[in-house]
KEKE-3310 file (N, C-alpha, C; in steps of 0.2 Angstrom, whole numbers, plus 5000, padded with zeros to 4 digits):
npx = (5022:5012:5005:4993:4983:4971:4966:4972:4976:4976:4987:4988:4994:4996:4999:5006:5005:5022:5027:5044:5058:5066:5055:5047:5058:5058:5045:5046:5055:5046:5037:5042:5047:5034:5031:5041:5036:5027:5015:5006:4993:4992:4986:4987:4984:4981:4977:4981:4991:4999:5008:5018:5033:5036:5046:5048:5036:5040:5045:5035:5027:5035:5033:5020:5021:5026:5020:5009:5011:5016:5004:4994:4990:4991:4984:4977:4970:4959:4967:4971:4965:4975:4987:4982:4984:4998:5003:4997:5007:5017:5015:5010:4997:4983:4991:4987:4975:4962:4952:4940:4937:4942:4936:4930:4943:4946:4936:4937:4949:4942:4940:4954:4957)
npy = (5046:5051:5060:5061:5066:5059:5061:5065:5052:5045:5038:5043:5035:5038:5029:5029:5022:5011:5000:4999:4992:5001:5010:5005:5001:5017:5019:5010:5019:5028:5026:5023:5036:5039:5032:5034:5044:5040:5040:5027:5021:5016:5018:5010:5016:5010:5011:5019:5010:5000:4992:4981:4977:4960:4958:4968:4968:4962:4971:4978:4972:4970:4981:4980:4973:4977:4991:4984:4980:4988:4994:4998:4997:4994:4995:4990:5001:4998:4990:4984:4967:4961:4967:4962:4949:4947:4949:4937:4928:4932:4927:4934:4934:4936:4941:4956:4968:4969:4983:4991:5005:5021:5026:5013:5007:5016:5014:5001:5002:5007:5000:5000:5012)
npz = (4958:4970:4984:4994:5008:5021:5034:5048:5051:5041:5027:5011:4997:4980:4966:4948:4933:4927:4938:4945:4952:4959:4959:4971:4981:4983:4987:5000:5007:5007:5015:5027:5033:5034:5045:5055:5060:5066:5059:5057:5047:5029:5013:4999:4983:4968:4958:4945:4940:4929:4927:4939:4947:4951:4961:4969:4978:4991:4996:4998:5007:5019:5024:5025:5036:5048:5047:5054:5064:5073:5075:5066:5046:5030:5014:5000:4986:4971:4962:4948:4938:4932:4938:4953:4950:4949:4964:4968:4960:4964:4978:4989:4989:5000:5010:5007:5011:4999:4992:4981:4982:4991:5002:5007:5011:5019:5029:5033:5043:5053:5066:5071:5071)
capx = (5019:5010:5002:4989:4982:4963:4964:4979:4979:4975:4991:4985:4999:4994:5004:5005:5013:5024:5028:5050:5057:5069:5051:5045:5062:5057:5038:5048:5057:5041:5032:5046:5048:5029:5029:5044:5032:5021:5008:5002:4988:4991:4982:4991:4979:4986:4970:4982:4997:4999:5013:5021:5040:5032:5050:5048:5031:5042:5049:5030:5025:5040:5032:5015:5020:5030:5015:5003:5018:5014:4995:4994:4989:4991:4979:4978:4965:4960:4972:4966:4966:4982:4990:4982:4988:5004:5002:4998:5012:5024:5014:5009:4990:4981:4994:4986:4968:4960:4947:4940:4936:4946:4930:4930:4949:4946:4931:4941:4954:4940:4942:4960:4959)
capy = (5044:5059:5059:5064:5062:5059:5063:5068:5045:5038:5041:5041:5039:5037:5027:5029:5017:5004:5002:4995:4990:5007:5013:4999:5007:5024:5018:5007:5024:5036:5025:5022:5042:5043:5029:5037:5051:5039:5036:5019:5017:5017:5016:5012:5020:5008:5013:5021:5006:4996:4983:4979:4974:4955:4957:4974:4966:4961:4976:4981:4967:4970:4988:4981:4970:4983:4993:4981:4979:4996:4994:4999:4993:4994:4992:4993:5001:5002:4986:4980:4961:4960:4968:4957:4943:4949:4947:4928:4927:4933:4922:4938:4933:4935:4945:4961:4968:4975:4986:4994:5012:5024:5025:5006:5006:5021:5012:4996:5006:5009:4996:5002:5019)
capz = (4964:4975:4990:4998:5017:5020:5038:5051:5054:5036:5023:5005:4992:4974:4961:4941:4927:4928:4946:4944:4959:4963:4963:4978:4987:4983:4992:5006:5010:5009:5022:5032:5035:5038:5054:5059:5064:5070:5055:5053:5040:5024:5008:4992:4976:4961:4949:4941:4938:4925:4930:4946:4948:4957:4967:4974:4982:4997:5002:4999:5013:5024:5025:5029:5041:5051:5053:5057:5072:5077:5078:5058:5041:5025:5012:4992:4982:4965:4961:4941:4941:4930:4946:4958:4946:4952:4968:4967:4957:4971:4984:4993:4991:5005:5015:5008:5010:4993:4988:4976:4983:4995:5008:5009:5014:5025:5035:5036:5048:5061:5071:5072:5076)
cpx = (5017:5005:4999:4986:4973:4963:4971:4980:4981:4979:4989:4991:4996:5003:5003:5009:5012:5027:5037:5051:5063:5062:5047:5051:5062:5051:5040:5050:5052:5039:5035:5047:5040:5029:5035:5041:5026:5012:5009:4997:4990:4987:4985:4985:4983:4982:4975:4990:4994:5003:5017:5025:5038:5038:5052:5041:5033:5044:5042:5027:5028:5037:5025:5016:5024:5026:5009:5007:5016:5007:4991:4990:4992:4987:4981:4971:4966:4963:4966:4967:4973:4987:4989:4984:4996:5006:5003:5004:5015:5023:5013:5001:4987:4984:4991:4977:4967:4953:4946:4940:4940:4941:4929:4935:4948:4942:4935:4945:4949:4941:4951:4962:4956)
cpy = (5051:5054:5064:5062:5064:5059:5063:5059:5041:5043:5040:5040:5034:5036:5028:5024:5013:5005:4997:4995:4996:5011:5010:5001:5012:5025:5017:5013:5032:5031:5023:5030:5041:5038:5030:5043:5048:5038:5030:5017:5021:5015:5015:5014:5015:5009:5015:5016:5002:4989:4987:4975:4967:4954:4962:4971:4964:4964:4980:4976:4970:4977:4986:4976:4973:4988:4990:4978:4985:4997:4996:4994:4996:4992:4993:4996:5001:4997:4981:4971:4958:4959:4962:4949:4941:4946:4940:4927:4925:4929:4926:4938:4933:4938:4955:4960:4974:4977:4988:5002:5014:5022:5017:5005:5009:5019:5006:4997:5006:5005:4996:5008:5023)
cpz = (4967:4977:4993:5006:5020:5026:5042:5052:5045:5030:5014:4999:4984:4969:4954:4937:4929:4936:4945:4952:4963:4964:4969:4982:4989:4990:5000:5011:5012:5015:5028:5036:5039:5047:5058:5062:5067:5067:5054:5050:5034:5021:5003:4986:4972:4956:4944:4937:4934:4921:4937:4946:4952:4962:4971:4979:4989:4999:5002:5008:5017:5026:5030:5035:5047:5054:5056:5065:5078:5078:5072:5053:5038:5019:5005:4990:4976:4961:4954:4942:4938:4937:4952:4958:4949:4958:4974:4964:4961:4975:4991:4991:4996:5012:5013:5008:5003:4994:4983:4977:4991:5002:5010:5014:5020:5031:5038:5041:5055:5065:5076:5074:5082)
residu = (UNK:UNK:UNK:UNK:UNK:UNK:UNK:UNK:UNK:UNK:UNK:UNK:UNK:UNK:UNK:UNK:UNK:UNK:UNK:UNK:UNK:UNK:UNK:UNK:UNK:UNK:UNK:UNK:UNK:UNK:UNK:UNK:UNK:UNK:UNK:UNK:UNK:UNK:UNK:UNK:UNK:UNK:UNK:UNK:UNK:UNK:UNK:UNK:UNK:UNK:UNK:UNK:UNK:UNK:UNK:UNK:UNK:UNK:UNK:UNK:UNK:UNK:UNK:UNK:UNK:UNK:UNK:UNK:UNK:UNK:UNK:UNK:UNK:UNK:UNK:UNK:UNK:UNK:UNK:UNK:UNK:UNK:UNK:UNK:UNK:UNK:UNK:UNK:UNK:UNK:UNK:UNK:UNK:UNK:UNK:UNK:UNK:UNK:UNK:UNK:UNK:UNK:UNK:UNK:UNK:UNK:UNK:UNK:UNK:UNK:UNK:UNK:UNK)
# end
């Protein structure tokens, strides 16, 4: 996972692989540090995942419902359709917003910041 930050509000963090579910704790625990300083947007990058643990997905929600508490989001980009298969699986369809491109995610924020 690495991270990048596409402006001082909007958090970028990039994933790789198989997503297991210490690494969905390892996630819960990066964006818990960053809204403890008071960022609330994130963007998840998954262009580069090519599974996702479908029971770490709720310590993903619990993330993004927490900061959309805070006046926040959470967003995913990049997520292939296997992944978003996933998703539905879990029963988390419809609680995330996708896109396909960062600029997309990043424009959807305006309304928020």
């Amino acid at each position: 996972m690495s991270l990048k930050t596409e402006s001082k509000k909007v958090v970028v963090l990039i994933l790789k692989g198989n997503i297991d579910i210490e690494d969905m704790l390892a996630l819960k625990g990066i964006v818990t540090s960053f809204v403890e300083k008071e960022n609330f947007y994130f963007i998840l990058d998954f262009s580069g995942v090519d599974h996702i643990n479908v029971s770490g997905i709720e310590y993903l929600n619990e993330r993004k419902d927490r900061t959309r508490t805070l006046g926040g989001d959470l967003k995913i980009i990049g997520a292939n359709d296997y992944v978003k298969n996933l998703f539905i699986y879990a029963g988390y369809w419809g609680e995330f917003e996708f896109f396909q491109k960062e600029e997309e995610a990043i424009r959807s924020f305006e309304n928020l910041i």
